[in-house]
C-alpha positions as CSV (number, residue, x, y, z in Angstrom):
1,X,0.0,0.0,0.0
2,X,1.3,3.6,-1.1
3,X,1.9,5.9,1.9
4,X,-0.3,8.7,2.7
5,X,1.3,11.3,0.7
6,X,-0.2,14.2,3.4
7,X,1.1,12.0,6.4
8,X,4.3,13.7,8.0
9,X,7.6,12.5,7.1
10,X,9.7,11.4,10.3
11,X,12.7,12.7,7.8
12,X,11.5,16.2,7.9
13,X,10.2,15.9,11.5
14,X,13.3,15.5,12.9
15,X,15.2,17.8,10.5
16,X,12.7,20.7,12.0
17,X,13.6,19.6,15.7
18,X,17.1,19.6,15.2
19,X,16.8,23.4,15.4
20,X,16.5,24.7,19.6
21,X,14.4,27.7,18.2
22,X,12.5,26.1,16.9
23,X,11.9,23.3,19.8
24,X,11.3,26.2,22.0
25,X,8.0,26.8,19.7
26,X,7.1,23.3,19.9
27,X,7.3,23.5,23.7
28,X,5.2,27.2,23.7
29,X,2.6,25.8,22.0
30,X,2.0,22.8,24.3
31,X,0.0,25.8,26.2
32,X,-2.4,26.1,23.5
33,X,-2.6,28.0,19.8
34,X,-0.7,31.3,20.3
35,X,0.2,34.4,17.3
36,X,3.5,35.2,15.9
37,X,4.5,37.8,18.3
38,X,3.9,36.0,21.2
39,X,5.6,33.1,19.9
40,X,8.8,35.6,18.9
41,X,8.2,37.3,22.3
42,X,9.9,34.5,24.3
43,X,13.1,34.1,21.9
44,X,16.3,35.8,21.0
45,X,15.5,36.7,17.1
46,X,13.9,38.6,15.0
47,X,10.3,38.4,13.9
48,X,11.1,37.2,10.6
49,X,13.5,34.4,11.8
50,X,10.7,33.1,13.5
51,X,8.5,32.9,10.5
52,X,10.7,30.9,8.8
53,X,10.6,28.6,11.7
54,X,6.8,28.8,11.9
55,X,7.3,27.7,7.6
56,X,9.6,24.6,8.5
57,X,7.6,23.4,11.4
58,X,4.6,23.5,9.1
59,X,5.7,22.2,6.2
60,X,7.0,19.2,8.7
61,X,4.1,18.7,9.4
62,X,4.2,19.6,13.2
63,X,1.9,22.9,13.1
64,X,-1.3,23.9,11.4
65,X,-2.3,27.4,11.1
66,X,-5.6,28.4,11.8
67,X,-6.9,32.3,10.6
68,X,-8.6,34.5,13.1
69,X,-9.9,37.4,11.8
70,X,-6.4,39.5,11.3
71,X,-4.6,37.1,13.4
72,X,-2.9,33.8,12.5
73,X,-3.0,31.5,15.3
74,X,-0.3,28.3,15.3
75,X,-1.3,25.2,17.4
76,X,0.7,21.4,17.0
77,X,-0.9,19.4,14.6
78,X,-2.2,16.0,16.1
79,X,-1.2,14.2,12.8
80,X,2.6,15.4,13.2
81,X,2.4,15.1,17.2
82,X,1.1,11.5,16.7
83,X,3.4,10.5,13.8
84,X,6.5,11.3,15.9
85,X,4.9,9.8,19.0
86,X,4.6,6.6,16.9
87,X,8.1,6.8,15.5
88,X,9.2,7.4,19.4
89,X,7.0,4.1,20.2
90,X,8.5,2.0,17.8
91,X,12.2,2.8,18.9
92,X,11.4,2.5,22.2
93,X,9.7,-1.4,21.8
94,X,12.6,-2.3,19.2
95,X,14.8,-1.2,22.2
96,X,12.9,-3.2,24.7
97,X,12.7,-5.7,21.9
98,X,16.9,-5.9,21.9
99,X,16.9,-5.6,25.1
100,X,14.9,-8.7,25.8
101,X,16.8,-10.9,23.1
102,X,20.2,-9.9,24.9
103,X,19.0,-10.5,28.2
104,X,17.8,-13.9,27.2
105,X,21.0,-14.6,25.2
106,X,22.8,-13.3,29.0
107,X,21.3,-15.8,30.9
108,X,21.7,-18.2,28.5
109,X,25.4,-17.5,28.5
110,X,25.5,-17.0,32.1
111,X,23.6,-20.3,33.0
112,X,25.9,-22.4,30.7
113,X,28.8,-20.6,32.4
114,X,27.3,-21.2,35.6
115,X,27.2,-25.2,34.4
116,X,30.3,-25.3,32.9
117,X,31.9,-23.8,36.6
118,X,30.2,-27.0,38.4
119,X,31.1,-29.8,36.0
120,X,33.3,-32.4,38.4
121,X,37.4,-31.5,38.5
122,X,38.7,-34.0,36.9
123,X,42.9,-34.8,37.1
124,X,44.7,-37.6,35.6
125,X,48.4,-39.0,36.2
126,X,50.8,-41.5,35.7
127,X,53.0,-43.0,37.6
128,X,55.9,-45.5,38.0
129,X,54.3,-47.8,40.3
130,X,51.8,-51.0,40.0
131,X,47.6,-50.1,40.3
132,X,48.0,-52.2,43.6
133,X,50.8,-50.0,45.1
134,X,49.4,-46.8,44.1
135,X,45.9,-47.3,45.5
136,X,47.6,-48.3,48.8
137,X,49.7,-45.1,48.7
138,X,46.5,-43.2,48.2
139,X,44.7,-44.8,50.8
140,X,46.3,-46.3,53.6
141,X,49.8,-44.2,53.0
142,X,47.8,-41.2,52.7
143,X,49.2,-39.6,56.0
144,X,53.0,-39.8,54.5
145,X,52.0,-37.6,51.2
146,X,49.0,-35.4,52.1
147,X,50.7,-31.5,52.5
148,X,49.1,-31.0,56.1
149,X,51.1,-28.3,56.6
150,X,49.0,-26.5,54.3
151,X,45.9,-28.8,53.5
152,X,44.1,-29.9,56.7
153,X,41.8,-28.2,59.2
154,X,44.8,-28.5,62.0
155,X,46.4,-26.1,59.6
156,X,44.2,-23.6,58.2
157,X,43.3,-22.7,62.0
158,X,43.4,-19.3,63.1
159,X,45.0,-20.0,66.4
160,X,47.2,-22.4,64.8
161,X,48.3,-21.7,61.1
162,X,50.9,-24.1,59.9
163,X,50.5,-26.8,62.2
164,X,50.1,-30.4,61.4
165,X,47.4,-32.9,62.8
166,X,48.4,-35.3,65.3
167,X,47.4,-38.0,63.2
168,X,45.4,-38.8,60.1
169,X,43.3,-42.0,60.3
170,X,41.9,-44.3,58.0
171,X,39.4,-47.4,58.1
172,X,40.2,-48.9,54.8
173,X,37.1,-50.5,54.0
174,X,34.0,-49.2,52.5
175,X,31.8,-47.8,55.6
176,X,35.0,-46.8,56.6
177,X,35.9,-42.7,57.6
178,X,38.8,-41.2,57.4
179,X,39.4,-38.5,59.9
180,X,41.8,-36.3,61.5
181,X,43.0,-36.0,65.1
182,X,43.7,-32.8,65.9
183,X,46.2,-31.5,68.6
184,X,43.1,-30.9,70.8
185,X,42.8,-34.8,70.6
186,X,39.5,-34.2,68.9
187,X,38.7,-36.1,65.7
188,X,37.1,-35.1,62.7
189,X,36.1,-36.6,59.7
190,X,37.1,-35.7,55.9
191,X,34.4,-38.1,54.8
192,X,33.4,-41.5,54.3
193,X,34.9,-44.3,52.0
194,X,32.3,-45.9,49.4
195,X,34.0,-47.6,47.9
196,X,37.2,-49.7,48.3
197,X,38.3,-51.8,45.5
198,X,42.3,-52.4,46.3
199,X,44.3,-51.8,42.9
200,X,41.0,-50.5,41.1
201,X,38.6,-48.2,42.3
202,X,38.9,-45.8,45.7
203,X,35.8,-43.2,46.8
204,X,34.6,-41.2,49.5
205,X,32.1,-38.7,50.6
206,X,33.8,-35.4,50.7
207,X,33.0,-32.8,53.6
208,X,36.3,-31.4,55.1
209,X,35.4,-28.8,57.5
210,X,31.7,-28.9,56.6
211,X,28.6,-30.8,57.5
212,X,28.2,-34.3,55.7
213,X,24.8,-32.7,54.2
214,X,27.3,-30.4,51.9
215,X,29.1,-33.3,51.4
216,X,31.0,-33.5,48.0
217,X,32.6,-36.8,45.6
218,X,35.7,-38.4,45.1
219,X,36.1,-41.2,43.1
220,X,39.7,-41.8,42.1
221,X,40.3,-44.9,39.6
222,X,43.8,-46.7,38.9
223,X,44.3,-48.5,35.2
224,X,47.4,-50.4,34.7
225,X,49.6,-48.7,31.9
226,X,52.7,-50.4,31.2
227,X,54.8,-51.1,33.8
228,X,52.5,-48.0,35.8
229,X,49.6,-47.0,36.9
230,X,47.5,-44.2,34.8
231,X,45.2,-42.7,37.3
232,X,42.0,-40.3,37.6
233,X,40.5,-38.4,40.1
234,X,37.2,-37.0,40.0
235,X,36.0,-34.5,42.1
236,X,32.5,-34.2,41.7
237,X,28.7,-32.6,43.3
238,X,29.5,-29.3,44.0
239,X,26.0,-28.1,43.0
240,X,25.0,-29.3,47.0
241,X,27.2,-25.9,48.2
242,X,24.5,-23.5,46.7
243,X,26.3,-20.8,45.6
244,X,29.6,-21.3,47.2
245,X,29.6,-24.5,44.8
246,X,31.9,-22.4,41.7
247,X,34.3,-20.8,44.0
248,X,34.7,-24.1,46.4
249,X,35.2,-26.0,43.1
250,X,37.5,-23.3,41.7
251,X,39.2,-23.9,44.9
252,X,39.7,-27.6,44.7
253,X,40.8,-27.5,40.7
254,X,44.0,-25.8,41.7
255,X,44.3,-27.7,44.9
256,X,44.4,-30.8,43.5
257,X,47.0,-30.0,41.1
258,X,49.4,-29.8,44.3
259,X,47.6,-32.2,46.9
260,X,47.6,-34.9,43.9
261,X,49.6,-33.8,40.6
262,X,52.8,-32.6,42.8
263,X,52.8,-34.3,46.3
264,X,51.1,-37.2,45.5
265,X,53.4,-37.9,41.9
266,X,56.3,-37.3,43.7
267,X,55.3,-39.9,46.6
268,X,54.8,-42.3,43.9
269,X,58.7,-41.6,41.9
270,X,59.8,-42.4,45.3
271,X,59.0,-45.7,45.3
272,X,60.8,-46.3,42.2
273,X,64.0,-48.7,42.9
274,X,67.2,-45.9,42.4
275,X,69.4,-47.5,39.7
């Protein structure tokens, strides 16, 4: 369908606005249909200069002129007032439109992100040793490798920083718990084994410093490779912390890497026969 050809052109509407004279018209004549001089009255140019304006607005279709006896009375037109509050309308819901569509495509992002920051840790080594020594190491050894210096509740204390448990037990069987004494004499518990499969499969309930109902997974499995071992520890369920779950897994990703990848490795090279 061919446009209206005496409908105002958004073009030419805001062309007209772009000028502050005339604007100040535009907002005199919210008041009500006024004359020339009173309209020229409230600005800084000559009478003439605001006729032209008066001509621009008009021919934007913005104003209509209405004759009164000797007078010529200017009022906003309702087609050009309503064309640009349409124009303004449509911006405004393509904006909210946008706005919608990237606030979806945000959450979207963000939720995946969110996901993606509480998929399990997952760390894999290999070591010079049989499945059968190295799932002893990691279990009943555990108290010669584990760094709890740095990584135990003894030693993250505030009124005892760097201090080492007095022991660090373990009930190797599934039921099982391993716990730590402290210097106190009290005992408490890192978790509780799973599952105990000697040369195969290790897991436990995770909850160091924490209540067993924020209790998170480790299930560490050892594969023969060669003359080694190829292992894999999973660290999984962080979703139970709420939202401490990201940062306590972000936590654990790089913790691993020196609890398991460096202490843990180098236990294992030690057991290797010097030649």
């Amino acid at each position: 369908m061919n446009p209206d050809p005496t409908s105002p052109c958004k073009d030419a509407i805001f062309a007209a606005l772009a000028d502050g004279n005339r604007r100040k018209i535009i907002d005199d004549l919210r008041a009500g249909p006024q004359p020339v001089g009173t309209l020229a009255a409230s600005l800084p140019i000559s009478r003439p200069a605001v006729s032209q304006h008066l001509k621009v607005l008009s021919d934007a279709g913005l104003l209509e002129c209405q004759q009164i006896g000797t007078r010529r009375l200017y009022r906003l037109s309702n087609a050009g007032v309503r064309a640009l509050k349409d124009y303004i309308d449509t911006l405004w819901d393509d904006a909210l439109s946008a706005f919608s569509a990237y606030a979806t495509q945000h959450a979207a992002k963000m939720s995946k992100e969110a996901a993606m920051s509480l998929d399990p840790v997952v760390k894999t080594l290999s070591v010079p040793v049989t499945p059968q020594e190295a799932f002893t190491l990691f279990t009943v050894k555990m108290a010669d490798w584990w760094p709890l210096d740095s990584h135990s509740l003894t030693a993250n204390e505030d009124t005892a920083p760097g201090k080492v448990p007095d022991a660090l037990h373990i009930d190797p069987r599934k039921g099982g718990l391993i716990e730590e004494t402290k210097p106190d004499g009290t005992r408490h518990p890192w978790g509780t084994i799973t599952a105990w499969e000697p040369g195969d499969r290790f897991a436990m309930t995770w909850h160091v410093g924490r209540p067993e109902a924020e209790a998170t997974f480790l299930d560490v499995r050892f594969e023969a490779q060669g003359t080694g071992t190829r292992i894999t520890l999973i660290h999984d369920g962080w979703a139970v912390l709420g939202d401490q779950g990201p940062a306590m897994r972000g936590g654990y990703f790089t913790g691993w890497d020196l609890v398991f990848g460096q202490c843990f490795a180098q236990a294992c090279g030690a057991m290797t026969p010097a030649e």
